[in-house]
DSSP file (Angstrom, degrees, kcal/mol; ACC not computed):
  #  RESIDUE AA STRUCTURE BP1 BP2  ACC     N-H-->O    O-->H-N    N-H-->O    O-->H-N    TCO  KAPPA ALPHA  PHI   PSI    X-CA   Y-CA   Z-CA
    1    1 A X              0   0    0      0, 0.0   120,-1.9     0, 0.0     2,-0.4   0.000 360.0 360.0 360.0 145.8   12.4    8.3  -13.8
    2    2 A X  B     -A  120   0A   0    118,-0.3   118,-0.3   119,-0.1     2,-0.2  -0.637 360.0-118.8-107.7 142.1    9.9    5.6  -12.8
    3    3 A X        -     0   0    0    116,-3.0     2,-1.0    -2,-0.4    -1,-0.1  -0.429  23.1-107.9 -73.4 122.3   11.3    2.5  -11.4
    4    4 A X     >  -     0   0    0     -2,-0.2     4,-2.5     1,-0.1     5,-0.4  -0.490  33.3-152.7 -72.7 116.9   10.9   -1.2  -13.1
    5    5 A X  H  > S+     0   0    0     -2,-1.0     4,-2.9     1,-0.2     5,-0.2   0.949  88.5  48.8 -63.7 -36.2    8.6   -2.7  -10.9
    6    6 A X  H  > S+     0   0    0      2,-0.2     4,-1.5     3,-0.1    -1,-0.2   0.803 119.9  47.0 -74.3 -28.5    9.2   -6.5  -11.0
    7    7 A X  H  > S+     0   0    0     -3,-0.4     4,-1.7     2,-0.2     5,-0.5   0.905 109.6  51.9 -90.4 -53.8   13.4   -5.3  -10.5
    8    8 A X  H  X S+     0   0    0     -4,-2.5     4,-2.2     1,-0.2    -2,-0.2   0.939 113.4  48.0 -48.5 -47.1   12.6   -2.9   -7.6
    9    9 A X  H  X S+     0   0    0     -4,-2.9     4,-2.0    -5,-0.4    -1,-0.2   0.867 106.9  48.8 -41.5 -43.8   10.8   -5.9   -6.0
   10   10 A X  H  X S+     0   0    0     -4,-1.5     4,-2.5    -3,-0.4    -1,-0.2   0.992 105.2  65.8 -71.5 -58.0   13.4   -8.5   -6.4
   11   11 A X  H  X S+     0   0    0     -4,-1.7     4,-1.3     2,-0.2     5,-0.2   0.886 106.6  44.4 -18.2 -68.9   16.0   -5.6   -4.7
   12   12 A X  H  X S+     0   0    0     -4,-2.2     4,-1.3    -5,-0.5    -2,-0.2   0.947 109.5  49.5 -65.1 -78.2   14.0   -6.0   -1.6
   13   13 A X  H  X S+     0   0    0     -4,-2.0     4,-2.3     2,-0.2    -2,-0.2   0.820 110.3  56.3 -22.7 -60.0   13.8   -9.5   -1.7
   14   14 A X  H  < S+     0   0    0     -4,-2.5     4,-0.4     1,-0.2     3,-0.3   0.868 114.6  37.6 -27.0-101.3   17.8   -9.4   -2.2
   15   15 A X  H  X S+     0   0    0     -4,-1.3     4,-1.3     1,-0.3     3,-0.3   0.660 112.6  54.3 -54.8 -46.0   18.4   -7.5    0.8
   16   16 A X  H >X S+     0   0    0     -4,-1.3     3,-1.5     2,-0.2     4,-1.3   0.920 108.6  51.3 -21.6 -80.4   15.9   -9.1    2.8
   17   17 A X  H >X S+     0   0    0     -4,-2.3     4,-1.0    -3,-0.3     3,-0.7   0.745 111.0  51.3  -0.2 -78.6   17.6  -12.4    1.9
   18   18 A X  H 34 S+     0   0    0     -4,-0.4    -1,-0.2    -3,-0.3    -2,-0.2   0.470 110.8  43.6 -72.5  -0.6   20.8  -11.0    3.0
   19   19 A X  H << S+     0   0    0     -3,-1.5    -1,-0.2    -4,-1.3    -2,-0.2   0.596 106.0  54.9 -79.7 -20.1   19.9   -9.7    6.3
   20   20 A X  H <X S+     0   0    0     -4,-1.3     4,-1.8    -3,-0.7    -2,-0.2   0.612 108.1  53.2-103.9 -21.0   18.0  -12.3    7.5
   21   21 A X  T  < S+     0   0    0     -4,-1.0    -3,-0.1    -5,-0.3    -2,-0.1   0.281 109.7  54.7 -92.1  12.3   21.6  -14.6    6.6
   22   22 A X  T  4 S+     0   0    0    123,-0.0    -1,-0.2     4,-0.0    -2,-0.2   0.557 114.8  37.0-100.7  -7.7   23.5  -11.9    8.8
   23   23 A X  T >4 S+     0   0    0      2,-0.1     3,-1.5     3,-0.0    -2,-0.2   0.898  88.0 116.9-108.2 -45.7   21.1  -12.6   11.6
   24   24 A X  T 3< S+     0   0    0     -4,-1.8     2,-0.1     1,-0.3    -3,-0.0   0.269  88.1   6.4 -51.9 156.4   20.8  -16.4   11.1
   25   25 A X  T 3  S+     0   0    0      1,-0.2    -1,-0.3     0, 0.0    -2,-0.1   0.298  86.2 134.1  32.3  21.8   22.2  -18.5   14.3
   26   26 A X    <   -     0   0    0     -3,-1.5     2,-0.2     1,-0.1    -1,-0.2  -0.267  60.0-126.3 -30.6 153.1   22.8  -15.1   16.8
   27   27 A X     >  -     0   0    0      1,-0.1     4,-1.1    -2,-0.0    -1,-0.1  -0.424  25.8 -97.2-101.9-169.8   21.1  -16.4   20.2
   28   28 A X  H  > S+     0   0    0      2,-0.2     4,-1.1    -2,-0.2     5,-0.1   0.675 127.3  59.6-101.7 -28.7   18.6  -14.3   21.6
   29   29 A X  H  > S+     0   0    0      1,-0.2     4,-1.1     2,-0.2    -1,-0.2   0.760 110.9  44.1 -86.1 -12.3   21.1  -12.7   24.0
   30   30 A X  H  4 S+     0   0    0      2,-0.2    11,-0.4     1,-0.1    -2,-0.2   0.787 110.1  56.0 -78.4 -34.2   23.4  -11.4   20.7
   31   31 A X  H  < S+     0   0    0     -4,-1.1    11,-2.3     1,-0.2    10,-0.5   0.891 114.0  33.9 -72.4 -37.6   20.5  -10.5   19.3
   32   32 A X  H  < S+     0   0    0     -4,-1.1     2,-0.4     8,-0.2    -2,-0.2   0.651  88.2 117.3-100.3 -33.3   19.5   -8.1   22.4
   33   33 A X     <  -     0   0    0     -4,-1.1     2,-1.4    -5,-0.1     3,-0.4  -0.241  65.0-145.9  37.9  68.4   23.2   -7.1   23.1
   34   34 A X        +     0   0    0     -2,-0.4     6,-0.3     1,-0.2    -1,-0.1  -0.474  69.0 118.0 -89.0  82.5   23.3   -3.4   22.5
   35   35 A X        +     0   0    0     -2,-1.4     2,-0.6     4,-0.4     5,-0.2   0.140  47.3  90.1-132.2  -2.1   27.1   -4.2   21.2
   36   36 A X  B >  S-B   39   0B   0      3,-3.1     3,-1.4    -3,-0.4   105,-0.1  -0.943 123.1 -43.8 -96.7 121.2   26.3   -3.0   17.6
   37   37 A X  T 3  S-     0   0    0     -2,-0.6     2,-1.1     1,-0.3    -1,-0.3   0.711 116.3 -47.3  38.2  66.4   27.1    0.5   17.5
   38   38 A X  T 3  S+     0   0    0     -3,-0.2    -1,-0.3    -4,-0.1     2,-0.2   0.428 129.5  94.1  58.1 -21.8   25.4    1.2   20.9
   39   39 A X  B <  S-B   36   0B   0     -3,-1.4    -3,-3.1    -2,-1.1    -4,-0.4  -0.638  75.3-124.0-101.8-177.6   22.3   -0.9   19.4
   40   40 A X    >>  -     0   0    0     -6,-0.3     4,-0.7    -2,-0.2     3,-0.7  -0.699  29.0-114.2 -93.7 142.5   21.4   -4.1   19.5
   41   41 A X  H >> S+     0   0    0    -10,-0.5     3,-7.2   -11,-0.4     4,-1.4   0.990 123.9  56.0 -52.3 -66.4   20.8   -6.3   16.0
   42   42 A X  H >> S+     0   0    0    -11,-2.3     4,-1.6     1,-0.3     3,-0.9   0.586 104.7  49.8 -24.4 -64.3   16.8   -6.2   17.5
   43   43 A X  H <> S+     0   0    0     -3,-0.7     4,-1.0     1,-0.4    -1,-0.3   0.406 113.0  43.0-111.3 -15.3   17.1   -2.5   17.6
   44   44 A X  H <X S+     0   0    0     -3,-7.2     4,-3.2    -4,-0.7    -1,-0.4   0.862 112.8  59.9 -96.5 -28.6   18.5   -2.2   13.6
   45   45 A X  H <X S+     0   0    0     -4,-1.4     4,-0.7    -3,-0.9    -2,-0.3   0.769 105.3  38.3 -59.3 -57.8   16.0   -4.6   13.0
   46   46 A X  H >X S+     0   0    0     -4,-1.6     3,-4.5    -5,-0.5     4,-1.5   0.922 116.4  57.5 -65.0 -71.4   13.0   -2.4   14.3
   47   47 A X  H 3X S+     0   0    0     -4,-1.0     4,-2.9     1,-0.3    -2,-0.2   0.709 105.3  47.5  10.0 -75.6   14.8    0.6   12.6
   48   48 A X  H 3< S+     0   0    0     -4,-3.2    -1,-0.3     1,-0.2     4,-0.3   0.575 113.6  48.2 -75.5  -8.7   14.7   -1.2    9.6
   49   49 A X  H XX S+     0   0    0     -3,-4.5     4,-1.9    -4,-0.7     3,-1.2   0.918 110.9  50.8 -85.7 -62.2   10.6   -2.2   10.1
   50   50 A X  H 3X S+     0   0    0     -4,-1.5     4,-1.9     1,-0.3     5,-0.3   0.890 108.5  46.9 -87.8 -35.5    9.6    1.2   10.9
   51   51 A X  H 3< S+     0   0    0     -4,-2.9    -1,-0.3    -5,-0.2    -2,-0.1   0.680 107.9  62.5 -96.7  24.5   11.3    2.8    7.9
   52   52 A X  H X> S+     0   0    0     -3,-1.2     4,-4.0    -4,-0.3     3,-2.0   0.919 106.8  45.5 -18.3 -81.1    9.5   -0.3    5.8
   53   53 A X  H 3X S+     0   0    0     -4,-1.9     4,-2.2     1,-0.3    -2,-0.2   0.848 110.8  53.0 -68.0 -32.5    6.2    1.2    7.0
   54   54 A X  H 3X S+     0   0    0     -4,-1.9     4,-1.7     2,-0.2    -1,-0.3   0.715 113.5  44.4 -24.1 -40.3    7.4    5.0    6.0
   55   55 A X  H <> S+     0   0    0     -3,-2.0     4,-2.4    -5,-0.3    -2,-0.2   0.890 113.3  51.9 -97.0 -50.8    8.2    4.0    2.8
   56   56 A X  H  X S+     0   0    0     -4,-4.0     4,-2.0     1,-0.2     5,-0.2   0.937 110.8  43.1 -16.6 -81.6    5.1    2.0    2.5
   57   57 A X  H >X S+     0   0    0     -4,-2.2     4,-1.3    -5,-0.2     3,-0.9   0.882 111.8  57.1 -40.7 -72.5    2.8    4.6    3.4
   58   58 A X  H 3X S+     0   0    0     -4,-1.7     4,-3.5     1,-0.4    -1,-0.2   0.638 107.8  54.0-105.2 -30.3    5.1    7.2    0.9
   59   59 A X  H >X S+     0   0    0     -4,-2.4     4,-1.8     2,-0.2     3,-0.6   0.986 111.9  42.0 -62.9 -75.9    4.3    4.5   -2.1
   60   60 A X  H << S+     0   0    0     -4,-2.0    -2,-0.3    -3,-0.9     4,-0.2   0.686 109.6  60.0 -35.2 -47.5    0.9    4.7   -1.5
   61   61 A X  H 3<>S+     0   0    0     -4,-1.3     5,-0.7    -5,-0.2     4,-0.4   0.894 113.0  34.2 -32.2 -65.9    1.1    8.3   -1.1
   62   62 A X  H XX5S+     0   0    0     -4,-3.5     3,-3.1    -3,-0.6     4,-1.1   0.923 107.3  60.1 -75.2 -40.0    2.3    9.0   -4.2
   63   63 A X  T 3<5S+     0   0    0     -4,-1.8    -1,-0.2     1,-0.2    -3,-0.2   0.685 108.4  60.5 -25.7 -25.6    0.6    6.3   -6.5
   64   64 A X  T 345S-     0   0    0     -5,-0.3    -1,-0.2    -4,-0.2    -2,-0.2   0.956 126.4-104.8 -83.0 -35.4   -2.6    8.4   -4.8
   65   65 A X  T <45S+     0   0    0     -3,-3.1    -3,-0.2    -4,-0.4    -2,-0.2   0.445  78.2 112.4 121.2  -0.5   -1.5   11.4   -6.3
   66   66 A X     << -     0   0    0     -4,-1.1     2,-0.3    -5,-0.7    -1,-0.1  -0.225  64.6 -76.3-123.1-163.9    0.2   13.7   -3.2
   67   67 A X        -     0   0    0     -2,-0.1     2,-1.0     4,-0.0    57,-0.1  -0.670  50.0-102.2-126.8 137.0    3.6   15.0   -2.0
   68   68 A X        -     0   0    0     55,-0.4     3,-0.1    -2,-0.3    -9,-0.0  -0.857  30.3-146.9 -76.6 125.3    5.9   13.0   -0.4
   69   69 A X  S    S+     0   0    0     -2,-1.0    -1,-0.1     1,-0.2    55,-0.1  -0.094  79.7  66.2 -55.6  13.4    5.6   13.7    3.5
   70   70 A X        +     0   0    0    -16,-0.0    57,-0.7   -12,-0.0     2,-0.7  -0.244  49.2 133.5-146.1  67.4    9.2   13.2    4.4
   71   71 A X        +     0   0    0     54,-0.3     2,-0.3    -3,-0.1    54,-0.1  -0.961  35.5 143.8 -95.4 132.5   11.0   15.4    3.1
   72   72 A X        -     0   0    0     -2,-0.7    54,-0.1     2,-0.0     5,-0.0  -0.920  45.8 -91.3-163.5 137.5   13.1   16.4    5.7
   73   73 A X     >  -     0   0    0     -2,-0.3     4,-0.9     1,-0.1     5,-0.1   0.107  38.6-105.5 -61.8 179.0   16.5   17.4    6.5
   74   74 A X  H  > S+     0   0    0      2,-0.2     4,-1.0     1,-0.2    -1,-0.1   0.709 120.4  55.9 -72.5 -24.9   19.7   15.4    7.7
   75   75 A X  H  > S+     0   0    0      2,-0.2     4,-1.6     1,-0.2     5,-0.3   0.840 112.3  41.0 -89.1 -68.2   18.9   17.0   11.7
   76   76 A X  H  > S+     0   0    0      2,-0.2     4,-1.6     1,-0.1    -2,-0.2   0.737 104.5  64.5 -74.2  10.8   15.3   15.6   11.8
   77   77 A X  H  X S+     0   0    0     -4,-0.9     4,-2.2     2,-0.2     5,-0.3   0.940 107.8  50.6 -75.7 -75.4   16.4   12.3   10.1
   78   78 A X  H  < S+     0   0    0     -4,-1.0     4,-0.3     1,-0.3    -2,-0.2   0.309 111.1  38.7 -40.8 -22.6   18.2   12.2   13.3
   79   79 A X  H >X S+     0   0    0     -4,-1.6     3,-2.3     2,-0.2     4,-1.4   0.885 112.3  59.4 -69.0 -67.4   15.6   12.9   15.7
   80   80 A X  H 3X S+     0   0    0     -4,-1.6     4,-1.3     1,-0.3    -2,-0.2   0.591 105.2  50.2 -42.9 -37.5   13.4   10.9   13.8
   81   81 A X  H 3X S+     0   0    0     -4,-2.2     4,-0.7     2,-0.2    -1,-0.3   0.759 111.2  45.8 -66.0 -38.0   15.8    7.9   14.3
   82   82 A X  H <> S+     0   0    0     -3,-2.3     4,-1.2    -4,-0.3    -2,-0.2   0.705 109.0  58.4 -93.0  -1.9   16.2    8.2   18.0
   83   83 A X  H >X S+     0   0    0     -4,-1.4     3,-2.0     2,-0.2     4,-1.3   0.976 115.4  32.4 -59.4 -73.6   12.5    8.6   18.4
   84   84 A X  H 3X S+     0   0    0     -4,-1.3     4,-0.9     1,-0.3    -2,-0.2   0.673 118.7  52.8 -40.8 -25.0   11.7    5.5   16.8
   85   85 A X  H 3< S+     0   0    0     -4,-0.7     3,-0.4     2,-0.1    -1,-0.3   0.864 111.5  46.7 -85.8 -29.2   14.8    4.0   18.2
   86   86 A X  H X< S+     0   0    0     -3,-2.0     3,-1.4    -4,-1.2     4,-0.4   0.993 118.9  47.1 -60.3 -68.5   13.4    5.5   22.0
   87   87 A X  H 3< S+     0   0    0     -4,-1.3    -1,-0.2     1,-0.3    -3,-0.2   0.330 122.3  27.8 -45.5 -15.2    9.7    3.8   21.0
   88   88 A X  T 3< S+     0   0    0     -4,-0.9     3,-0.5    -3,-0.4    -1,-0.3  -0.020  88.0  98.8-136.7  41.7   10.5    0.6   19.8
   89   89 A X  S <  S+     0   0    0     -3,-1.4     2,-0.8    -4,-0.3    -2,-0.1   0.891  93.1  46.8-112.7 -52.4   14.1   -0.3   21.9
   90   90 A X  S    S+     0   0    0     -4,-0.4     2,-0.2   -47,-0.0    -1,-0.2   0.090  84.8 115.4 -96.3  35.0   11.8   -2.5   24.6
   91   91 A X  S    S-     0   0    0     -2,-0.8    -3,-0.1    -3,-0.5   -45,-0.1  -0.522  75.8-101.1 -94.3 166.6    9.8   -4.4   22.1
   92   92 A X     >  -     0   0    0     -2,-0.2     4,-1.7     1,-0.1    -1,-0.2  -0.278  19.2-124.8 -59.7 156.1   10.3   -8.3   22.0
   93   93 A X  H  > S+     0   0    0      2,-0.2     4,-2.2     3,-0.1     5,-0.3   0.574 114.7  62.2 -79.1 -14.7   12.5   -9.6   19.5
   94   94 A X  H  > S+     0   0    0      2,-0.2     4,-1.2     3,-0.1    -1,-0.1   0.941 112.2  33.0 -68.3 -39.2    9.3  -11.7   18.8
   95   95 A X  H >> S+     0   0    0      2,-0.2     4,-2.2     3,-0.1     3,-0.6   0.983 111.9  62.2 -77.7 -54.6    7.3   -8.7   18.0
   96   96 A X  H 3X S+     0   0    0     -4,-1.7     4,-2.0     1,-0.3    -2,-0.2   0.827 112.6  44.4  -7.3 -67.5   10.7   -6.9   16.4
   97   97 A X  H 3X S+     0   0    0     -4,-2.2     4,-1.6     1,-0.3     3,-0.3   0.935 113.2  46.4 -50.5 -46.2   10.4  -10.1   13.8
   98   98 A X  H XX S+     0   0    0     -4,-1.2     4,-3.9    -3,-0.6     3,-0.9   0.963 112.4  50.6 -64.6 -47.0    6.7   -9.8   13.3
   99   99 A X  H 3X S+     0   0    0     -4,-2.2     4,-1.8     1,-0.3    -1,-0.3   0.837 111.2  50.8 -58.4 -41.1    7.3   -6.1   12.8
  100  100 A X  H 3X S+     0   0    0     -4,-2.0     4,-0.5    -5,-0.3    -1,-0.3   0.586 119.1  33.9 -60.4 -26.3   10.3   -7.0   10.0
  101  101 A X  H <X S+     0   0    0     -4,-1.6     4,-2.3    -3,-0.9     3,-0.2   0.908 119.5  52.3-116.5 -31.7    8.3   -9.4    7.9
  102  102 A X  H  X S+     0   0    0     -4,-3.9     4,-3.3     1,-0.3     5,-0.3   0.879 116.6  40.0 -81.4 -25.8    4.6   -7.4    8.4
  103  103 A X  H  X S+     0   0    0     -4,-1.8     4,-1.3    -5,-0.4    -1,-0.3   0.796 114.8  47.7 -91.6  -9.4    6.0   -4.2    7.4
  104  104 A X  H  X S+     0   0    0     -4,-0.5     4,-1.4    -3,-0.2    -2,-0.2   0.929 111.8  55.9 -80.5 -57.5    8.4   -5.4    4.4
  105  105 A X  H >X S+     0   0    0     -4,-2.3     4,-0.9     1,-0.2     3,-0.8   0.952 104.6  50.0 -57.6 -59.6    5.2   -7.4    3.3
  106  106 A X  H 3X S+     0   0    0     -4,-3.3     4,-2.1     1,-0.3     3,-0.3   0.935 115.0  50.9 -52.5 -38.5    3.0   -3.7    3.3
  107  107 A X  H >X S+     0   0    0     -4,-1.3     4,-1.5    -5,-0.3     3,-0.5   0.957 110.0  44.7 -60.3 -42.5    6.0   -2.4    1.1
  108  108 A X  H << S+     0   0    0     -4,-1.4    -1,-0.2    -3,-0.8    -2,-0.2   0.467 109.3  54.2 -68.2 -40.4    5.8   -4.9   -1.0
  109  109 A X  H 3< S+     0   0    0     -4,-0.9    -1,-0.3    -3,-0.3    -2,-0.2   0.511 108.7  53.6   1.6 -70.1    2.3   -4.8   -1.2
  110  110 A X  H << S+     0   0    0     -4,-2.1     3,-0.3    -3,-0.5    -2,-0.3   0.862 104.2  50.3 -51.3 -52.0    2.6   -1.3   -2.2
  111  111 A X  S  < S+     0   0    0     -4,-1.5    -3,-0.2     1,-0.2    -2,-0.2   0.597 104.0  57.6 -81.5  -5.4    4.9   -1.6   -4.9
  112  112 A X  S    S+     0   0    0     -4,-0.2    -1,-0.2     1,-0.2    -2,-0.2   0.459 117.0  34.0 -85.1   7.2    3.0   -4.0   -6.5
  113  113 A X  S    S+     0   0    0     -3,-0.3    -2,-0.2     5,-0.1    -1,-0.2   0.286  88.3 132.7-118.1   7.3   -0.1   -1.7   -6.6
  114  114 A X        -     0   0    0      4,-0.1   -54,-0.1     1,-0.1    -3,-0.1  -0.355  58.5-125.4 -70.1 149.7    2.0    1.4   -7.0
  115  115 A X     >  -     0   0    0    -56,-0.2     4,-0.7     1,-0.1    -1,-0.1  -0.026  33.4 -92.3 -79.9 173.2    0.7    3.6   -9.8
  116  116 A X  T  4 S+     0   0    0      1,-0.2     3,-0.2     2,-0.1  -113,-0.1   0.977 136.7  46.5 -62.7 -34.5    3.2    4.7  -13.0
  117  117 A X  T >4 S+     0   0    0      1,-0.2     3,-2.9     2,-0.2    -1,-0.2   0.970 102.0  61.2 -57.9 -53.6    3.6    7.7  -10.6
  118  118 A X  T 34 S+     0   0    0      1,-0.3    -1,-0.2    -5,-0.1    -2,-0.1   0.530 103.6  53.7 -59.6   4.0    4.2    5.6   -7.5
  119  119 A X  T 3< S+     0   0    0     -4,-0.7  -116,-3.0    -3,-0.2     2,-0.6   0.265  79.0 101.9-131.8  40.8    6.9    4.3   -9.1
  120  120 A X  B <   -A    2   0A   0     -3,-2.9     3,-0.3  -118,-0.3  -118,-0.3  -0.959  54.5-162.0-101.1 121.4    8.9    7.7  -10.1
  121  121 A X  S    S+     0   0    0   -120,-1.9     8,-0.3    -2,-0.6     3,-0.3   0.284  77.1  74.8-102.0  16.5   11.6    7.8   -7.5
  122  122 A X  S    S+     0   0    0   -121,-0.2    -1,-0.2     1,-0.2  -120,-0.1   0.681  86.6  64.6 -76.4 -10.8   12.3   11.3   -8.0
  123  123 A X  S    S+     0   0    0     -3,-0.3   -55,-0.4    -6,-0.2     2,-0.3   0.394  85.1  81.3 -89.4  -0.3    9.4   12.1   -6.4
  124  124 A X        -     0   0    0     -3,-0.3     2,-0.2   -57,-0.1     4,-0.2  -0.560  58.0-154.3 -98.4 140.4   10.2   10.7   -2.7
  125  125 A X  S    S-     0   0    0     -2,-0.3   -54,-0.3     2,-0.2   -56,-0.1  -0.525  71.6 -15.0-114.5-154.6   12.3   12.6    0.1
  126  126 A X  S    S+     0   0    0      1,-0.2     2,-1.4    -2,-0.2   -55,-0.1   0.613 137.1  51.9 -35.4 -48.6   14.3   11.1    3.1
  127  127 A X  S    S-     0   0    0    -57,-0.7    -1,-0.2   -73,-0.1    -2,-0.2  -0.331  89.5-167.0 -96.0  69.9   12.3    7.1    2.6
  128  128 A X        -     0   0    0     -2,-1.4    -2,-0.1    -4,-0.2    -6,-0.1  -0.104  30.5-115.9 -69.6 153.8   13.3    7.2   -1.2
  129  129 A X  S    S+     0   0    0     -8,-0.3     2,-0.5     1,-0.1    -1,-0.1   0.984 104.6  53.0 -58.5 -63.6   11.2    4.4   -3.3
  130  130 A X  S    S-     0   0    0     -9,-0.1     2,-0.5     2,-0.0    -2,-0.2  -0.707  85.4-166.1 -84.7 120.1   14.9    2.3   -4.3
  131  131 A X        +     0   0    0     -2,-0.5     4,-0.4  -123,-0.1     3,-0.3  -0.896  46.8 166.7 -97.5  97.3   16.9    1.6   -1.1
  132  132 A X        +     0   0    0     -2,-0.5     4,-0.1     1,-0.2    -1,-0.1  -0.029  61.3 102.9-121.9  49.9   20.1    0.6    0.1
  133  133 A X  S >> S+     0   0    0      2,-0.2     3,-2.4     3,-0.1     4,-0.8   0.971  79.5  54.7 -59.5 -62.2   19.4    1.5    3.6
  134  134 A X  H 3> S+     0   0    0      1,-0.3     4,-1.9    -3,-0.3     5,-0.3   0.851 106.7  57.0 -32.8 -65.5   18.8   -2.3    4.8
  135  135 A X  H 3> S+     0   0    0     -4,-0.4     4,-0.5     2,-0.2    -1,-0.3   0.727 100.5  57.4 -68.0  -4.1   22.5   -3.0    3.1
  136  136 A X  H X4 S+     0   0    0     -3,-2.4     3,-4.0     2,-0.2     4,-0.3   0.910 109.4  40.1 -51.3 -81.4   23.9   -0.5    5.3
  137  137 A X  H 3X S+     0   0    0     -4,-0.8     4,-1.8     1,-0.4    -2,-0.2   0.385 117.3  51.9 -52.4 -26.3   22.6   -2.4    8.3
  138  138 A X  H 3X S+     0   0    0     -4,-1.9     4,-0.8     1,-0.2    -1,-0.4   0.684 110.3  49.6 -73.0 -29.1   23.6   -6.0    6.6
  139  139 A X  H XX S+     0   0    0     -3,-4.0     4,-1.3    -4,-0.5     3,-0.8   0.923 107.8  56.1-108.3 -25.2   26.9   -4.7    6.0
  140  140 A X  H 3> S+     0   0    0     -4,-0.3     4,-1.9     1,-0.3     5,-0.2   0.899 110.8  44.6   1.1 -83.8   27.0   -3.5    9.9
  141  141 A X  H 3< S+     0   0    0     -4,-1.8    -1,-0.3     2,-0.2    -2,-0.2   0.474 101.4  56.7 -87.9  15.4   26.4   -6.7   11.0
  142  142 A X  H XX S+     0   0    0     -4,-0.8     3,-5.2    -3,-0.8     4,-2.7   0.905 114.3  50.4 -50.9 -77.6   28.5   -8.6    9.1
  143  143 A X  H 3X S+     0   0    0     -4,-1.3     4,-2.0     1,-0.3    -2,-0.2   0.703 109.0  46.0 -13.5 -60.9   31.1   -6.2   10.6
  144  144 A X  H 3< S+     0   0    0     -4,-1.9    -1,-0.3     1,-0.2     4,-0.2   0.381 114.1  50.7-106.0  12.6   30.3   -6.4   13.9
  145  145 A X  H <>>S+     0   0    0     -3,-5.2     5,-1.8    -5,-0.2     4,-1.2   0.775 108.8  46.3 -91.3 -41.9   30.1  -10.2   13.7
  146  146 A X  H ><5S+     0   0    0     -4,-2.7     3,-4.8     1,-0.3     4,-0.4   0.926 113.3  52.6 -49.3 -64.0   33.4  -11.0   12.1
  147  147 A X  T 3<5S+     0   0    0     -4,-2.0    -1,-0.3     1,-0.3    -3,-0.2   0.677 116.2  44.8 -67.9 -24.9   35.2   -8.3   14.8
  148  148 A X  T 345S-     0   0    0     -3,-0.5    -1,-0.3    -4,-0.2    -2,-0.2   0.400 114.5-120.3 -96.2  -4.3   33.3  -10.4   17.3
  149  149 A X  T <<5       0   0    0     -3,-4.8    -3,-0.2    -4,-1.2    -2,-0.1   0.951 360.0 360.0  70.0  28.8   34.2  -14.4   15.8
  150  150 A X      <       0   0    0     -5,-1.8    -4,-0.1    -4,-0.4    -5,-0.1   0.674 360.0 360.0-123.3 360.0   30.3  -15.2   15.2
């Protein structure tokens, strides 16, 4: 079933919104912390940029015409996350950010050029078109602020 574009956009603006008011006043040494579930906010924060550009690309993809390229089971989701988590765990949080706003902007980007196809979200595997991966990772760190008094 194809996706209203102008509401799938605003979503991602919503969660954006709220992620960026779980982060808001952290210092740079909570941010870098790896006190969140073994990560660091930085390090959900790349996460959440690299599968941005996954789902990007997967918009585009399909709009084109194609297969989604990630379909993949629940054991190489899991590789696939500590690879990316290996590759981007010594990046600045200055690049982290840049990476957060450039690759939400490419999605964004996407879905406003996505074709009537590119916006059928049966057609996506593991970086489905509507998401509420990002409010996992807001509701995380809400969590792990409150248990911490910040």
């Amino acid at each position: 079933m194809a996706e209203e574009r102008d509401a799938l956009i605003q979503h991602y603006r919503q969660m954006r919104e709220e992620l960026l008011a779980a982060i808001d006043g952290l210092s740079d040494e909570l941010l870098t912390e790896p006190s969140l579930d073994g990560w660091s906010v930085k390090d959900h924060l790349a996460h959440l940029a690299l599968w941005d550009d996954v789902r990007a690309g997967e918009v585009a993809r399909i709009s084109a015409g194609h297969a989604s390229a990630w379909r993949m089971t629940d054991e190489q989701g899991e590789t696939y996350n500590g690879l990316g988590y290996a590759l981007r765990r010594a990046l600045s949080f200055e690049q982290v950010r840049w990476e957060l706003a450039t690759s939400r902007q490419r999605l964004m980007d996407a879905i406003s050029s996505a074709t009537p196809r590119g916006l059928d979200g049966s057609l996506y595997g593991e970086a489905g078109l509507r998401s509420s991966h990002e409010a996992a990772h807001t509701g995380w760190i809400k969590r792990w602020r409150g248990e911490r008094g910040i």
